[in-house]
C-alpha positions as CSV (number, residue, x, y, z in Angstrom):
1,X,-9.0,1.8,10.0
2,X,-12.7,2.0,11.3
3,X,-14.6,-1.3,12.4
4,X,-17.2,-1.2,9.9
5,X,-14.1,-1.1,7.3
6,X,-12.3,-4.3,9.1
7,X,-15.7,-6.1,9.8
8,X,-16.8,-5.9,5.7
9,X,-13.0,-6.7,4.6
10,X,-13.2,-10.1,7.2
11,X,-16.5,-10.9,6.0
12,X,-16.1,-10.5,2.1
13,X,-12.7,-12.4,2.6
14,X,-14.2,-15.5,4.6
15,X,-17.2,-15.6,1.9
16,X,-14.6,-15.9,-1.6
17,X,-12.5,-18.6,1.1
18,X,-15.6,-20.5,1.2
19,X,-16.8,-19.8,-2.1
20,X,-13.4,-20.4,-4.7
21,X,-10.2,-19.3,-2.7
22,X,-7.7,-19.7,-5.3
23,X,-9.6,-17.6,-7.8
24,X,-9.9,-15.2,-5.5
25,X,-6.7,-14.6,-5.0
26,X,-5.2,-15.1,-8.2
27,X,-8.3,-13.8,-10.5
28,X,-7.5,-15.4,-13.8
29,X,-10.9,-15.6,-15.5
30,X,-10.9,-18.9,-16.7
31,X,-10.1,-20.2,-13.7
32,X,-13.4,-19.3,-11.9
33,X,-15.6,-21.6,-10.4
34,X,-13.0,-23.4,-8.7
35,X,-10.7,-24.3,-12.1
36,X,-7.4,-24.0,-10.2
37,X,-5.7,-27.1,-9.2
38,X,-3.8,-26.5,-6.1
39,X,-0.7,-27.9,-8.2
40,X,-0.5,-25.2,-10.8
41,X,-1.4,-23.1,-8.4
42,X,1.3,-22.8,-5.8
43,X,3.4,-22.9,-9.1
44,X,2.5,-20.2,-10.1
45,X,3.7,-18.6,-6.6
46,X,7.2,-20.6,-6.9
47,X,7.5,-18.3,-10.4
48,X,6.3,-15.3,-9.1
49,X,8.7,-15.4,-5.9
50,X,11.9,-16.2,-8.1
51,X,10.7,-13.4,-10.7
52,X,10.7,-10.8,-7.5
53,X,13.9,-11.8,-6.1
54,X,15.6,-11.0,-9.6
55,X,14.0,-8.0,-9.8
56,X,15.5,-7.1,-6.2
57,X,18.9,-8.7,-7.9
58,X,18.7,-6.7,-11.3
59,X,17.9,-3.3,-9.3
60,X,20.5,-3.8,-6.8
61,X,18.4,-4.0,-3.6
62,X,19.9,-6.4,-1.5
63,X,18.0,-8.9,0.9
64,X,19.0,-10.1,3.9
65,X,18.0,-14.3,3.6
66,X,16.1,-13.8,7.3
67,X,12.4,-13.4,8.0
68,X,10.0,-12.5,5.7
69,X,6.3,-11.5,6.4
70,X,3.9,-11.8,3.2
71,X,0.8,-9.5,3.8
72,X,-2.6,-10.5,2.9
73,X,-1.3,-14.3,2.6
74,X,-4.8,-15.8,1.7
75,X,-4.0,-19.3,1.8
76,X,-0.3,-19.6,1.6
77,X,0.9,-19.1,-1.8
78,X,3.6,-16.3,-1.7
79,X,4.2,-17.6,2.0
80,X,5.2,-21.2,0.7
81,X,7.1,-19.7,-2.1
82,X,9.4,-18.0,-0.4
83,X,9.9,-20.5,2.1
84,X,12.6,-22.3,-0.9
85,X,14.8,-18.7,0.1
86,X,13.8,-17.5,4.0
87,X,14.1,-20.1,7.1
88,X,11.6,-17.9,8.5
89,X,8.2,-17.0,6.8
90,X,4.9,-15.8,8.1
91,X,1.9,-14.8,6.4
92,X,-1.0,-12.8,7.5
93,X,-4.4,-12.4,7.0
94,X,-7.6,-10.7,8.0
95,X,-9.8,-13.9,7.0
96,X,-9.7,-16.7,9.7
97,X,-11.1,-19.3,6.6
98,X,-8.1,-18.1,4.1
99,X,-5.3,-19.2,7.3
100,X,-7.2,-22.1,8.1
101,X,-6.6,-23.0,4.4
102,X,-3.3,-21.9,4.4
103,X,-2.0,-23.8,7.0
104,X,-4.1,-27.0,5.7
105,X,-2.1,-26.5,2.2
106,X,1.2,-25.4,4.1
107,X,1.4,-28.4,7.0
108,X,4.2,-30.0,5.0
109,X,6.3,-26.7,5.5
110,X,7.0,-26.1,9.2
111,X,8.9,-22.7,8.2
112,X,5.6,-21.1,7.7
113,X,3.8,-19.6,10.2
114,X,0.1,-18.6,9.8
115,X,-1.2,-15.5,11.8
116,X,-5.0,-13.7,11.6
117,X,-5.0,-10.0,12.0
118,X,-7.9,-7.7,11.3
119,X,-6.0,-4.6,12.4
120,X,-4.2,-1.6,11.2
121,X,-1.4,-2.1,13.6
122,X,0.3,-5.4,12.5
123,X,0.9,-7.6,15.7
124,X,5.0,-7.8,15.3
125,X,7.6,-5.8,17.2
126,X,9.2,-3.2,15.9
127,X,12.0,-4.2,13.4
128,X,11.2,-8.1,13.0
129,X,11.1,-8.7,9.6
130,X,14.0,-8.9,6.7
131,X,11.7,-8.9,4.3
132,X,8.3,-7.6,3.8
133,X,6.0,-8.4,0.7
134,X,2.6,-7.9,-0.7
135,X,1.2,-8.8,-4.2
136,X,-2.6,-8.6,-5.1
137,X,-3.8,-7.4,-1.8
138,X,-3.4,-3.9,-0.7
139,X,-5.6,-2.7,-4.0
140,X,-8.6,-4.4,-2.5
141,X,-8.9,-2.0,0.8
142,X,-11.7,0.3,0.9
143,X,-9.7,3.9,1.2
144,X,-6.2,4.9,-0.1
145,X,-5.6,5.8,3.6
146,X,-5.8,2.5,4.8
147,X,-3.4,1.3,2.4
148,X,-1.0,3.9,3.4
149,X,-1.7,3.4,7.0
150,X,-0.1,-0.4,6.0
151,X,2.9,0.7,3.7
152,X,4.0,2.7,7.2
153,X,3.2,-0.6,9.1
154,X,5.6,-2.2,7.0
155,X,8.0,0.2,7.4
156,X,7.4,-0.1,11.2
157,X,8.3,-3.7,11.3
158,X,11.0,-4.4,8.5
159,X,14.7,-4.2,10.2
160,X,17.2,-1.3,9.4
161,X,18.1,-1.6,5.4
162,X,15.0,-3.8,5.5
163,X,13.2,-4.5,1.8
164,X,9.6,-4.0,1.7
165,X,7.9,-5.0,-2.1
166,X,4.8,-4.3,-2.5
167,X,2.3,-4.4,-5.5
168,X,-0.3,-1.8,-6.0
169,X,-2.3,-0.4,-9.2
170,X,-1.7,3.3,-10.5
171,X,-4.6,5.5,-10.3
172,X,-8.0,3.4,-11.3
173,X,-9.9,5.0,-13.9
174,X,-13.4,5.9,-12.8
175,X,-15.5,3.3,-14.5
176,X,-13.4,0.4,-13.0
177,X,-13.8,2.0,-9.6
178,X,-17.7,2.0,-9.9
179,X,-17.8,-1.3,-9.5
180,X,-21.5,-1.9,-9.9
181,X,-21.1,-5.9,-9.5
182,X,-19.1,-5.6,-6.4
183,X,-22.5,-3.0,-4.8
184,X,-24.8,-5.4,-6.2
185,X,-23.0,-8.1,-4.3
186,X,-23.3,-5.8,-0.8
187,X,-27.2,-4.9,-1.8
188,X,-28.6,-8.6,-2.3
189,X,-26.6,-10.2,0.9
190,X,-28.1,-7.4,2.8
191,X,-31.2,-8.3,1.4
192,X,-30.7,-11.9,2.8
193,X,-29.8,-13.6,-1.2
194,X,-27.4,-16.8,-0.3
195,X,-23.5,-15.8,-1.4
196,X,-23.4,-19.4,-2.9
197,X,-26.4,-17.7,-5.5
198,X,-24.9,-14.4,-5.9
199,X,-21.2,-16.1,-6.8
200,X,-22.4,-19.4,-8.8
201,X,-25.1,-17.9,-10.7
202,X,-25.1,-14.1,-11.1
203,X,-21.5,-14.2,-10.7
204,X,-21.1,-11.4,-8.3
205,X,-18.2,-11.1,-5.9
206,X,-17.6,-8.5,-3.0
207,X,-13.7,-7.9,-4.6
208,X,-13.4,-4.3,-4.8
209,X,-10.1,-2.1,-6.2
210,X,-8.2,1.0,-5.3
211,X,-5.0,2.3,-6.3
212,X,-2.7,5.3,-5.9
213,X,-0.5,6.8,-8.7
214,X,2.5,6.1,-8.9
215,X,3.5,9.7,-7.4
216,X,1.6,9.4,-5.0
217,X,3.3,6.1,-3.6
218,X,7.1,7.4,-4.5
219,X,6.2,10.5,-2.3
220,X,4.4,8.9,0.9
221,X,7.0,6.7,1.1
222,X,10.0,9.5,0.9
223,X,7.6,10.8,3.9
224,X,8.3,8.1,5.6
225,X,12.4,8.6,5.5
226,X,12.7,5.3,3.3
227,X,14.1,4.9,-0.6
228,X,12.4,3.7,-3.6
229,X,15.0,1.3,-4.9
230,X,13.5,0.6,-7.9
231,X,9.8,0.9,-9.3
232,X,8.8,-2.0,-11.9
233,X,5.7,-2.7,-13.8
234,X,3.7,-5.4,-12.4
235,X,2.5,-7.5,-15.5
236,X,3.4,-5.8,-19.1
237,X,0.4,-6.9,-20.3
238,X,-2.1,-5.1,-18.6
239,X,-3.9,-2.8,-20.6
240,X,-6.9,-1.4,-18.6
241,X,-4.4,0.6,-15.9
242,X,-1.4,0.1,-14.8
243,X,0.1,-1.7,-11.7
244,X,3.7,-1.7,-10.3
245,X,6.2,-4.0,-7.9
246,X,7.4,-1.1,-5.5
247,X,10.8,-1.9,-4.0
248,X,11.5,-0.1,-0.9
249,X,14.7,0.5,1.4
250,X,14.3,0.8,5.1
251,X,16.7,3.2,6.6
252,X,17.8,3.0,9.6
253,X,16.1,5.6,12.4
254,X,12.3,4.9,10.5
């Protein structure tokens, strides 16, 4: 991952933490403009954890109740969620602001553990973690390599027979990767317009997406000398494109 890469993806994500960090992570639109309570929305996370770890159940892709790392934690919601199943969770992310927030909503949980990282390599040992999961952030790096560069990170730092889940959108169709709003956004803070302006009254934001089909994914990872244990659709609702829940095997020698 180049600089220029990591320094725009630490600097769009410590703008939307001090701008409306819920929304940001969990882009419902009419919760914008700071309409999440914190309440509903760490609930949210407590469903969405217990809805992954039946799909592990269902598929039969076992989990070891260990470590878990949650990728791109913003501030804590996936993190605190699965603290109710793992004595050991950690979350990560490349915005300072977003773990500052997380350990602020997360201080009554001494099982979670906040790290910032603005790197490719994660900052863990070889083989640390049981569990490995990511939801809503890998489709918001800037090239397809750099997710992939992550998905081996993951790999690198799961455990033999490991479980990495990760979510990631099929291929985006052209005119959602144009993203006009998202240039605009890049164009008038370069230009010096406050971010506090661009979000509250033009309402631009600096969130950008990316995805790789679903073959694309199923064959990297093969690559990689791990299994696809099962492949489910994200939200059954969506209708623009397609994302999917990718639930992956660690085998031993990776």
């Amino acid at each position: 991952m180049n600089p220029e890469a990591l320094d725009s993806q630490v600097s769009n994500w410590n703008a939307m933490a001090e701008l409306d960090p819920l929304w940001a992570i969990l882009s419902e639109p009419e919760k914008k403009f700071g309409k999440w309570s914190a309440e509903e929305f760490f609930r949210d996370g407590e469903r969405e954890a217990k809805r992954v770890l039946g799909m592990c159940e269902a598929n039969g892709v076992s989990i070891s109740r260990g470590k878990m790392l949650d990728f791109g934690c913003g501030v804590g919601r996936m993190t605190r969620s699965f603290s109710q199943f793992f004595p050991s969770c950690v979350g990560i992310d490349v915005s300072g602001k977003m773990v500052d927030l997380a350990r602020k909503f997360n201080a009554d949980r001494p099982q979670c553990e906040f790290v910032t990282s603005a790197s490719v390599a994660l900052p863990f040992e070889d083989a640390t973690f049981d569990f490995v999961f990511s939801v809503l952030v890998l489709q918001h790096l800037p090239k397809k390599s750099m997710i992939l560069s992550y998905i081996s990170e993951f790999l690198r730092v799961a455990k033999d027979g490991g479980v990495i889940v990760f979510q990631l959108p099929d291929e985006v169709p052209f005119r959602n990767r144009i993203q006009g709003r998202r240039r605009l956004w890049s164009l008038l803070t370069f230009l010096g317009i406050p971010q506090a302006w661009l979000f509250k009254l033009l309402g631009l934001t600096p969130i950008r997406m990316k995805g790789i089909s679903r073959e694309g994914v199923e064959r990297y990872i093969g690559s990689q000398k791990a299994r696809v244990g099962a492949v489910e659709r994200y939200d059954p609702s969506e209708k623009r494109y397609h994302s999917f829940y990718y639930f992956v095997v660690k085998m031993p020698g990776v």
